[in-house]
C-alpha positions as CSV (number, residue, x, y, z in Angstrom):
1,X,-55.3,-1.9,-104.0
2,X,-58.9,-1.6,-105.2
3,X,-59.9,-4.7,-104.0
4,X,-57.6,-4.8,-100.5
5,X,-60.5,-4.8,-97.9
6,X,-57.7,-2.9,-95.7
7,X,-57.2,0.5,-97.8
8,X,-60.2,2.9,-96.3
9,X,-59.6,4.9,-99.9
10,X,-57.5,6.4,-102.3
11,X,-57.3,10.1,-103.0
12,X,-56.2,10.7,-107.0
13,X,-53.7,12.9,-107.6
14,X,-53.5,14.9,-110.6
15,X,-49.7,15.6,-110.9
16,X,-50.6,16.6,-114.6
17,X,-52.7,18.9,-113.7
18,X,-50.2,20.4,-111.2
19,X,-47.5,20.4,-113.7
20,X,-49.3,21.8,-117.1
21,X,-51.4,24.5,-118.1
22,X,-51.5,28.3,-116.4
23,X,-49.5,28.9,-113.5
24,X,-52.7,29.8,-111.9
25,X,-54.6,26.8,-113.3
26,X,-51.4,24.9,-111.9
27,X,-51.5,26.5,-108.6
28,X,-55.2,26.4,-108.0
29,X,-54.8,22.4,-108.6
30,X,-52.1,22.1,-106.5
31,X,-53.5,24.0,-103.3
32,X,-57.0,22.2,-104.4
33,X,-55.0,18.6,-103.6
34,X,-53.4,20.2,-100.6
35,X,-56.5,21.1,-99.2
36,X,-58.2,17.6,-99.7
37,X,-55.2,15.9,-98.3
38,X,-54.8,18.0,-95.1
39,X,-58.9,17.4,-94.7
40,X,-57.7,13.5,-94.2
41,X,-56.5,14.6,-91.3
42,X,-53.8,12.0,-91.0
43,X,-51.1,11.3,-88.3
44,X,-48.5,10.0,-90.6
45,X,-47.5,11.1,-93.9
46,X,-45.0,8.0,-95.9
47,X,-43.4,10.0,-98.9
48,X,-41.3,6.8,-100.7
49,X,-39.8,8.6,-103.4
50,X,-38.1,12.2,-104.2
51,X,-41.2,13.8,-105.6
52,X,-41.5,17.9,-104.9
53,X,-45.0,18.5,-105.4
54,X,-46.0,15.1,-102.9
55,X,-43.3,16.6,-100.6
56,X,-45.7,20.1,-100.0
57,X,-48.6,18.2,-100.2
58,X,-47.1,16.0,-97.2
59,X,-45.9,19.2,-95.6
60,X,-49.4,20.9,-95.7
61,X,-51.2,17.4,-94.3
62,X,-50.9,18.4,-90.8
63,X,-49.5,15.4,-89.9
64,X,-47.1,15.1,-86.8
65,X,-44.9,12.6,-88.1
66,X,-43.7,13.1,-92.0
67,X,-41.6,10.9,-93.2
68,X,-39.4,11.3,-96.6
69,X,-36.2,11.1,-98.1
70,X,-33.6,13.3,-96.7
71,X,-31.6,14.3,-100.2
72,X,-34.5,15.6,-101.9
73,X,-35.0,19.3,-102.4
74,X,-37.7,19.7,-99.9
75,X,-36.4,17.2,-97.8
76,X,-36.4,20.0,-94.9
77,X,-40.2,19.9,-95.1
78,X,-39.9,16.4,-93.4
79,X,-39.1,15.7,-89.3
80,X,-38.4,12.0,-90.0
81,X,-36.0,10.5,-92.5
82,X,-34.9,7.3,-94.3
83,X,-31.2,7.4,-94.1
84,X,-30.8,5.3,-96.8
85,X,-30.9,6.8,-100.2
86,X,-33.6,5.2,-103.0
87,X,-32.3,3.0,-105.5
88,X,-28.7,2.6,-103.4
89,X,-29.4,-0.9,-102.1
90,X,-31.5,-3.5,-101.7
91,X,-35.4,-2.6,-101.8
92,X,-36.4,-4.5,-98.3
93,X,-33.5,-2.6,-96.7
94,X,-34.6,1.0,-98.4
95,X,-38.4,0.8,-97.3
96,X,-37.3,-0.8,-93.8
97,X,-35.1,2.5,-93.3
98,X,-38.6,4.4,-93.0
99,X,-39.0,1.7,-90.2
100,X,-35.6,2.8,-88.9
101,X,-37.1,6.9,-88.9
102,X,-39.8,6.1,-87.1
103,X,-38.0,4.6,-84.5
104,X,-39.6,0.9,-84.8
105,X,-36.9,-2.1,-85.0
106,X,-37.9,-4.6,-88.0
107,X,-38.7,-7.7,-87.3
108,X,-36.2,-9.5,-88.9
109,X,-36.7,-8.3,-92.8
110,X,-40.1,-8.9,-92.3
111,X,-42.5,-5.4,-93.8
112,X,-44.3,-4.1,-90.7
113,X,-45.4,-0.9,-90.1
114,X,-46.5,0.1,-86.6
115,X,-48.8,2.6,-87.6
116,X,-49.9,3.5,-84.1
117,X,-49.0,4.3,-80.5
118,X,-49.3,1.6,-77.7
119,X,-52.6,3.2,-76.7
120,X,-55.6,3.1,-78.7
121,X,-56.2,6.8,-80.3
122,X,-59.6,8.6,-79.4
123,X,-59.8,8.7,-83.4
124,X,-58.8,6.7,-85.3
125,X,-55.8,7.4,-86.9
126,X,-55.0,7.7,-90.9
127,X,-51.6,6.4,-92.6
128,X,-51.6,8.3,-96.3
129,X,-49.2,6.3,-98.2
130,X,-47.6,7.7,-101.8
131,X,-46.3,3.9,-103.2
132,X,-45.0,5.7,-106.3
133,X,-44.6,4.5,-109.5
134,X,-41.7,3.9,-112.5
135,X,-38.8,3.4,-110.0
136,X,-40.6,2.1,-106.3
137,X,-42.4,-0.5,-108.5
138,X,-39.9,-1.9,-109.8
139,X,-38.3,-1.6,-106.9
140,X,-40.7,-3.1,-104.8
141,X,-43.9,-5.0,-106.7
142,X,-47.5,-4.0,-106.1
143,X,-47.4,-8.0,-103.8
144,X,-45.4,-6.6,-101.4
145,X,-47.4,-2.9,-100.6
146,X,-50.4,-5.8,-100.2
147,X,-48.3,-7.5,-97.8
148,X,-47.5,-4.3,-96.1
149,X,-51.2,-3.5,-95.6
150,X,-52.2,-6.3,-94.8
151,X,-50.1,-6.2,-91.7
152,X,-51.0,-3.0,-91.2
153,X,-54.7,-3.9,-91.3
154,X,-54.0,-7.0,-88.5
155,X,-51.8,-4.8,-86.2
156,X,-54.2,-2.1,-86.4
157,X,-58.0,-2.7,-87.8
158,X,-58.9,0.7,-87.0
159,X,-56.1,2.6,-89.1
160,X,-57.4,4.1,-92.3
161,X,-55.0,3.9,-94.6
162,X,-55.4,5.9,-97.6
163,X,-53.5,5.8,-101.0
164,X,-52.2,8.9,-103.0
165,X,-51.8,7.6,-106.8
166,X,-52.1,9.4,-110.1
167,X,-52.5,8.1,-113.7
168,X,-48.5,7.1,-113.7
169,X,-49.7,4.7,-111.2
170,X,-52.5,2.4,-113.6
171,X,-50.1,0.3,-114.4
């Protein structure tokens, strides 16, 4: 993603941070992240994996439309869901059921991602994307989340779209 002239930025996440140390070390780094990504500001929130601590963090963004996982423990924190259950089926047809939440049909199984309304936003606005790692790469390569915002970037140039990752991710 370094390299992708498309992603506005990434925002590193220190999970380990979150989950060692103190409880008030670990709860002064989690509201710490939380405050950084609800200054982002963004109007869509893509959590694509079960992950609690990226599922607050998503919650406290701000953003109007969240989208997650419905069968994760705070999948209430979301008001979009992918039906479809991660790991239960093909990887096209699990990351085209967030398509399916936010009430965009695929284009055939081709990855789009209509990150904006039909009008043009006064501001600009931001997609925050958590790829995951372990289990979403595998499930669906680093190629394809390229492909994904590329199209992204053509459909909308003046999206930013900003990365979460952590240091499970530098592989």
């Amino acid at each position: 993603y370094a390299n992708n002239p498309a992603v506005s930025g990434f925002i590193d996440v220190p999970l380990s941070e979150v989950k060692r140390g103190s409880f008030g070390g670990r709860l002064r780094a989690f509201f710490r992240s939380a405050l950084r990504v609800r200054a982002l500001k963004p109007e869509m929130v893509l959590q694509l994996e079960t992950n609690d601590v990226m599922a607050l963090w998503s919650f406290f963004s701000g953003a109007k439309r969240r989208v997650g996982i419905r069968r994760q423990t705070f999948g209430r924190l979301f008001n979009l869901h992918n039906a479809l259950q991660e790991g239960g089926q093909s990887a096209l047809l699990f990351y085209l059921g967030f398509l399916d939440a936010l009430g965009e049909e695929a284009d055939g199984f081709r990855t789009e991602l209509f990150a904006a309304e039909k009008k043009v936003p006064a501001r600009p606005p931001v997609v925050f994307i958590h790829p995951g790692a372990r289990l979403a790469e595998r499930l669906w390569p680093a190629a394809c989340w390229v492909e994904l915002i590329a199209l992204i970037r053509k459909q909308y140039p003046q999206v930013k779209i900003r990365i979460a990752r952590s240091r499970f991710d530098a592989a």
